[in-house]
C-alpha positions in Angstrom: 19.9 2.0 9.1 18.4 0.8 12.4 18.0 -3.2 12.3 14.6 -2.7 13.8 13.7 -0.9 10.4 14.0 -4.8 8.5 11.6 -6.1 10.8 8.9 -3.7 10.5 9.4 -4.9 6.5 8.8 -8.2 7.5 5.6 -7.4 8.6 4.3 -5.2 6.1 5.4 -8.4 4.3 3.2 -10.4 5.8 0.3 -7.8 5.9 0.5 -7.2 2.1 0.3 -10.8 1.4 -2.4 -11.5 3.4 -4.3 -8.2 2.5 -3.8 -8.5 -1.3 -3.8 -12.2 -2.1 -7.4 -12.5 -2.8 -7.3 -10.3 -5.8 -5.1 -12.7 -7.8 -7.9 -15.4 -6.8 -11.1 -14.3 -6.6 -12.5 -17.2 -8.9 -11.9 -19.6 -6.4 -13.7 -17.4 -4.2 -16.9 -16.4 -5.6 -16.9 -20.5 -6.8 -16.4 -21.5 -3.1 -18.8 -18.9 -1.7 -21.9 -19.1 -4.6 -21.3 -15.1 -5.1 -20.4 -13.6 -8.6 -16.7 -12.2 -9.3 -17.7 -8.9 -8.4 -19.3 -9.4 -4.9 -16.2 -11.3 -4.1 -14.1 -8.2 -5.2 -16.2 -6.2 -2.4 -13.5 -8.1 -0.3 -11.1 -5.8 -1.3 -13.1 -3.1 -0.7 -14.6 -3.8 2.7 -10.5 -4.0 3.7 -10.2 -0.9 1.9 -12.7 0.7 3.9 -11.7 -0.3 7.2 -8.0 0.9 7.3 -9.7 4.1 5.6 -11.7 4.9 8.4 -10.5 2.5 11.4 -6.8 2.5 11.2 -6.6 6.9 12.2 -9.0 6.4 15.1 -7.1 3.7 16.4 -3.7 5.9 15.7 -5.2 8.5 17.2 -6.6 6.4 20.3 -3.3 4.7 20.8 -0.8 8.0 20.5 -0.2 7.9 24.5 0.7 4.3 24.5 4.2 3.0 23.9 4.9 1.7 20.3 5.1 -2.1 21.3 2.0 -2.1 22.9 0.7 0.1 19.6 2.5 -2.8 17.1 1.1 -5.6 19.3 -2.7 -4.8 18.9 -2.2 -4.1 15.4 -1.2 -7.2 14.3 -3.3 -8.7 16.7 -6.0 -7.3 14.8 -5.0 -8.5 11.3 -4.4 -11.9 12.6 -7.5 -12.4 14.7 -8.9 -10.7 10.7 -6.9 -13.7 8.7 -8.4 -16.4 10.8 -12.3 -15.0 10.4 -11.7 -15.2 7.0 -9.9 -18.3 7.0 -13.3 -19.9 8.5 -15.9 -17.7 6.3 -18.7 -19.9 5.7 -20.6 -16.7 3.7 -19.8 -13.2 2.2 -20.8 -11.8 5.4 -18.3 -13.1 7.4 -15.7 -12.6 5.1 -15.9 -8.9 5.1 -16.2 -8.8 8.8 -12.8 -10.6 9.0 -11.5 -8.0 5.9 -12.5 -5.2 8.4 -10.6 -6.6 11.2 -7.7 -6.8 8.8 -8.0 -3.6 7.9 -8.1 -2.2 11.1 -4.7 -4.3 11.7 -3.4 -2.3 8.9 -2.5 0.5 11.6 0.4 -1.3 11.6 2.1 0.7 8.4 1.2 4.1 9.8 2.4 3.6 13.0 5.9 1.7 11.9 6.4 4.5 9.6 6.4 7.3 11.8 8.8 5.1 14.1 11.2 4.7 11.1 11.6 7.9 10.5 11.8 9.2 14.0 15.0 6.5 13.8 17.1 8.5 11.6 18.3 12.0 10.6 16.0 13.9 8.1 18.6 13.1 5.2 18.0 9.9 5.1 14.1 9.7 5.5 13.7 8.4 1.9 15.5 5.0 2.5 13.9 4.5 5.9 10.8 4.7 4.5 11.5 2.4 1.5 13.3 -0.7 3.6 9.8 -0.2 5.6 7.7 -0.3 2.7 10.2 -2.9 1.0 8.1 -5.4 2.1 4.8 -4.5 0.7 6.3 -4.7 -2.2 8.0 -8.2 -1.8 4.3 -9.4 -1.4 3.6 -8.8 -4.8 6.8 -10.2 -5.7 6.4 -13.9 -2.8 3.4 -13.2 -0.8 0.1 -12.3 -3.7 2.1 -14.7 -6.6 2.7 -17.7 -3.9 -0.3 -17.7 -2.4 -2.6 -16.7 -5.6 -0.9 -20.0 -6.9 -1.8 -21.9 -3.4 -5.2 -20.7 -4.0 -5.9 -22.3 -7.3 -4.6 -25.5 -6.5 -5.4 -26.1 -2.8 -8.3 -23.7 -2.0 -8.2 -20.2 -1.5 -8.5 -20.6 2.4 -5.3 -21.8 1.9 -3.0 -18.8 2.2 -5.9 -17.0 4.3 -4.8 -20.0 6.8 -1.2 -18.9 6.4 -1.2 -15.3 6.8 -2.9 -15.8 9.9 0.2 -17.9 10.9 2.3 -15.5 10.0 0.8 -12.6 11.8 0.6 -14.3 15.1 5.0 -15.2 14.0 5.2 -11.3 13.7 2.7 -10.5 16.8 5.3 -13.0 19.2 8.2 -11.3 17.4 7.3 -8.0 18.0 6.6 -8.4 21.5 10.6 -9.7 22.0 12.1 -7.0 19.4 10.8 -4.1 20.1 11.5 -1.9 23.4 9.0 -1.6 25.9 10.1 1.8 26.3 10.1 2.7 22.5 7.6 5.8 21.4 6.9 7.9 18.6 5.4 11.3 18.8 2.6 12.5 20.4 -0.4 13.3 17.9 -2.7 15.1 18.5 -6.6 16.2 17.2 -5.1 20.3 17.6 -2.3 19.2 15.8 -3.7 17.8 13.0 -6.2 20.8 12.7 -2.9 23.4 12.0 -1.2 20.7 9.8 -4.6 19.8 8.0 -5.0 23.9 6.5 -1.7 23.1 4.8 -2.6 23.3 1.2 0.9 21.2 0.4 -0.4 18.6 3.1 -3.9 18.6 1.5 -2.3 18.0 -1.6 -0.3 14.6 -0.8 -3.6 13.3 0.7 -5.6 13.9 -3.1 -2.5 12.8 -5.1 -2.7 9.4 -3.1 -6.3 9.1 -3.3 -6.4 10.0 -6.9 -3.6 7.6 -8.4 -4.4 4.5 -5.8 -7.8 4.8 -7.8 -6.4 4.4 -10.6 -4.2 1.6 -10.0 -6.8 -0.7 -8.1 -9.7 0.6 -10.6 -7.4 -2.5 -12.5 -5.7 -4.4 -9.4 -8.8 -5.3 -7.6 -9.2 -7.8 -10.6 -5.8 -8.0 -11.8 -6.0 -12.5 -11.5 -9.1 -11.8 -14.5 -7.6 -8.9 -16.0 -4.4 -10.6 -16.8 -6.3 -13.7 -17.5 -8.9 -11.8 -20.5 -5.3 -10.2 -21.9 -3.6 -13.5 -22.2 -5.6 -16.4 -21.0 -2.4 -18.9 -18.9 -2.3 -21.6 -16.3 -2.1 -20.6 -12.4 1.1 -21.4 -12.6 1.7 -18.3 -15.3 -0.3 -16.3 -13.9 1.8 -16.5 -10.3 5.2 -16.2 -12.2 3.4 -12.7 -14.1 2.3 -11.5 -10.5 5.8 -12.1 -9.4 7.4 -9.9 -11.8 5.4 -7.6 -11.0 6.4 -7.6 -7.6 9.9 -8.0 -8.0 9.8 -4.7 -10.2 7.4 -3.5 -7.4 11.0 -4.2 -4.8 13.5 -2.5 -7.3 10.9 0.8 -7.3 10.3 0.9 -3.7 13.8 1.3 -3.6 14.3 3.8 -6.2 11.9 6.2 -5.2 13.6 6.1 -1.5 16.7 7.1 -3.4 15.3 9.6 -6.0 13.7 11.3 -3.0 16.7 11.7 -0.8 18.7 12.7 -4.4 15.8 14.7 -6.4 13.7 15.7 -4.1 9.9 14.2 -3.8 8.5 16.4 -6.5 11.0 15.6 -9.4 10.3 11.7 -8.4 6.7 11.8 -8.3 6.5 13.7 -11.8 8.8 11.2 -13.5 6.6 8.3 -11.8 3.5 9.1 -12.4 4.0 10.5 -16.1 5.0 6.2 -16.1 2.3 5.1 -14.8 0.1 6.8 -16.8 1.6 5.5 -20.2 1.6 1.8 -19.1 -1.9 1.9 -17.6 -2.9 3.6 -21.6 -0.6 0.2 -22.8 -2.1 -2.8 -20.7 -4.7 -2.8 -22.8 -3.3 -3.1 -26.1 -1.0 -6.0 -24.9 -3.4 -8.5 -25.8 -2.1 -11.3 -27.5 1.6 -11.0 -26.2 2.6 -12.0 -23.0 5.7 -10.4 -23.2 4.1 -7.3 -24.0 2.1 -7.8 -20.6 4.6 -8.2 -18.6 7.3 -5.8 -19.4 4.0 -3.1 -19.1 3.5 -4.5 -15.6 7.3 -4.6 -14.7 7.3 -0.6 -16.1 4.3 -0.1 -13.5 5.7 -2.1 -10.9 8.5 0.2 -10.7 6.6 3.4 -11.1 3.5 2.7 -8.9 5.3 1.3 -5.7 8.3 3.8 -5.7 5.6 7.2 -5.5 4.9 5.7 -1.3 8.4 6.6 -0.1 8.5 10.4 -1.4 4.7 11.0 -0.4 5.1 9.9 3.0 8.6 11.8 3.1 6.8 15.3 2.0 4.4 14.6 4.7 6.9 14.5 7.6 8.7 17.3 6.1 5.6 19.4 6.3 4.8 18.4 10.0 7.3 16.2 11.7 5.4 16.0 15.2 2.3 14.7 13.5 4.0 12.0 10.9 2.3 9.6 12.8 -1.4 10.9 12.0 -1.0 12.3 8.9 0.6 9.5 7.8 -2.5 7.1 9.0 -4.4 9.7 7.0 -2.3 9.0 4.1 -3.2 5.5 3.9 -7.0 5.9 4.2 -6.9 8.2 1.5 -4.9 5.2 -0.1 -7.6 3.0 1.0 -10.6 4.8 0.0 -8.8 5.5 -3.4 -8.1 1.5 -3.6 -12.2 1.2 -2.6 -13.4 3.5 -4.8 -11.1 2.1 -7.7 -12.5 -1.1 -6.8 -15.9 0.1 -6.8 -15.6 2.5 -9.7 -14.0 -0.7 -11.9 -16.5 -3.2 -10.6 -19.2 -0.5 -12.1 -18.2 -0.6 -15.4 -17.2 -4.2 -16.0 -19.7 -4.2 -18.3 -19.1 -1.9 -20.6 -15.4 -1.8 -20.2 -14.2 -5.3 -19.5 -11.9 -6.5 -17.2 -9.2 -6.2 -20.4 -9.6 -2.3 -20.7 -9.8 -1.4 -17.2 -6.4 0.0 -17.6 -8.0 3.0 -19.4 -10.7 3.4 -16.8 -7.9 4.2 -14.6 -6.2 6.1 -16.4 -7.7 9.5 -16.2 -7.2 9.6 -11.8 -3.9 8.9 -13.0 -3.3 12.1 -14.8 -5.4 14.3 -12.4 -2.6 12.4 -9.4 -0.3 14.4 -11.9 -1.8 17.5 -12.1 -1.6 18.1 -8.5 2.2 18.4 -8.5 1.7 21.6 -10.9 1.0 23.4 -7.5 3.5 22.2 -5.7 6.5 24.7 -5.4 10.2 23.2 -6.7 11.5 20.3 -5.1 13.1 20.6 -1.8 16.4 18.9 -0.9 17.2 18.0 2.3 20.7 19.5 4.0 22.5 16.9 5.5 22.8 16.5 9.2 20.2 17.3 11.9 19.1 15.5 14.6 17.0 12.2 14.3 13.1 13.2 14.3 13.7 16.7 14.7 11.0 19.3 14.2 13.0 21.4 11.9 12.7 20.0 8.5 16.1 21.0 7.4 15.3 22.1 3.8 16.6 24.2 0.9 15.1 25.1 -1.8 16.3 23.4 -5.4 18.1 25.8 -7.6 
């Protein structure tokens, strides 16, 4: 695997951290700011929001330019987003910093299509996990460390931090990468022929659908976990990591079920997962044990589905990965908005200890998409690195 591919996890590191952190804390927030629980959650969804509707124009705006120059303004972005936060005085100003960091966000889309542009077509899977690996070692070091900086030091504390850390990966990016590095050329036309795919319209509802569902819970998850089973800040880090660490192991997984079952067999298996542990959060009340081995179970599921989505999606249309792709994540971004909107809703009448089964049902319908999906394809081994021709079979 191309070294270049363990950096580009370093900064999703770094962006996950700083782009999820605030859920585990959003106590501290709403105390610091004067604003209830839910307004403070709205930070998750202005972020949502931006990389929804920001991060493909800003693909799309940058497809001529080379990929540093792409990388650089992208974390630029999310730094410049970190440190308006850092300083919030008011709501207002905190969501205008979230919607700098979620235009940063770019960053995923446009490292992704590099990635696998990088290797042959066999091997797409595991590119695409070691890239994502590091969104899922936030969950695992970034959210639980600073979620437990938060409560004890402020929660401008590991805003302050990420915004160190994405100016480390903005200087390290401009000496790693080559100037003369590019991906491939999107394009509006392009998108247009890829777009009337019904397979390609299908990966872009499945994300939407079952990001709802998991961020109809994760949006609160510091009070969800806390109404399940009430525990210090220090517990509540340790639970967060475990569900990051699982979060690793399944980013992993799925890059290797892809490349070994093919994405449909993976995503089936996943999701049917994640639909039984979101049913069982609920009912874990009272055992912390309980808790967490349901969190480690969706951990695994929930984070290994990104690797075989994006990996059908550059199958389908290899010279447009890079848009599609971007698209990909706003629909992942509007589904973690909506989730968080949808959630926020209902806290009312559900409670931030049964959210799990407000999600549940996006879940399933994420599921029932795959029914019209035709069987699994599995890659032939061989074929050049980022070559148009997707190099399939179909599985006996």
């Amino acid at each position: 695997m191309p070294r270049i591919l363990y950096f580009f996890a370093l900064c999703n590191l770094v962006i996950g951290s700083g782009a999820f952190v605030l859920g585990g804390i959003l106590q501290t927030v709403s105390t610091s700011l004067g604003i209830s629980v839910a307004a403070a959650g709205q930070a998750m969804t202005a972020y949502a929001v931006s990389t929804a509707v920001l991060a493909p124009m800003l693909i799309m705006w940058t497809a001529r330019w080379p990929s540093r120059r792409t990388i650089q303004l992208a974390l630029a972005l999310f730094t410049a987003g970190c440190l308006v936060c850092a300083l919030a005085p008011n709501l207002t100003v905190l969501l205008l910093g979230r919607v700098l960091m979620g235009a940063g966000a770019m960053f995923t889309a446009a490292a992704s299509a590099l990635a696998v542009g990088m290797v042959k077509p066999a091997l797409r899977g595991r590119a695409l996990s070691i890239t994502f690996l590091g969104m899922s070692i936030s969950y695992a070091v970034g959210v639980p460390v600073g979620a437990w900086l938060g409560f004890e030091f402020g929660w401008r504390v590991p805003v302050w931090l990420s915004a160190g850390a994405g100016l480390a990966a903005l200087l390290a990016a401009s000496w790693l990468i080559p100037a003369s590095l590019r991906g491939s050329q999107a394009s509006f036309a392009g998108l247009a022929a890829a777009a009337r795919q019904g397979p390609v319209l299908r990966v872009w509802l499945r994300t939407l659908l079952y990001f709802m569902a998991i961020f109809s819970v994760f949006a609160y998850v510091g009070p969800v976990l806390q109404a399940l089973n009430p525990m210090t800040s220090t517990g509540l880090s340790l639970t967060l990591a475990a569900f990051g660490l699982a979060g690793v192991a399944g980013t992993l997984l799925g890059g290797w079920a892809n490349d070994h079952l093919g994405a449909t067999r993976t995503m089936l298996v996943q999701l049917s997962v994640l639909i039984t542990t979101m049913c069982l959060l609920p009912l874990t009340s009272g055992s912390v044990a309980a808790m967490v081995a349901t969190l480690v179970a969706w951990g695994i599921a929930g984070f290994g589905l990104m690797a075989p989505q994006q990996s059908r999606l550059v199958a389908l249309s290899p010279t447009q990965a890079p848009l599609l792709m971007s698209l990909n994540a706003s629909m992942l971004y509007l589904g973690t908005a909506s989730g968080a909107v949808i959630s926020g809703a209902l806290l009312s009448q559900a409670g931030f200890a049964r959210l799990g089964w407000v999600g549940a049902p996006f879940a399933m319908a994420a599921l029932l998409t795959l029914a019209f999906d035709r069987a699994p394809a599995i890659r032939k081994p061989g074929g050049p690195a980022g070559s148009g021709s997707t190099q399939l079979k179909e599985a006996p």
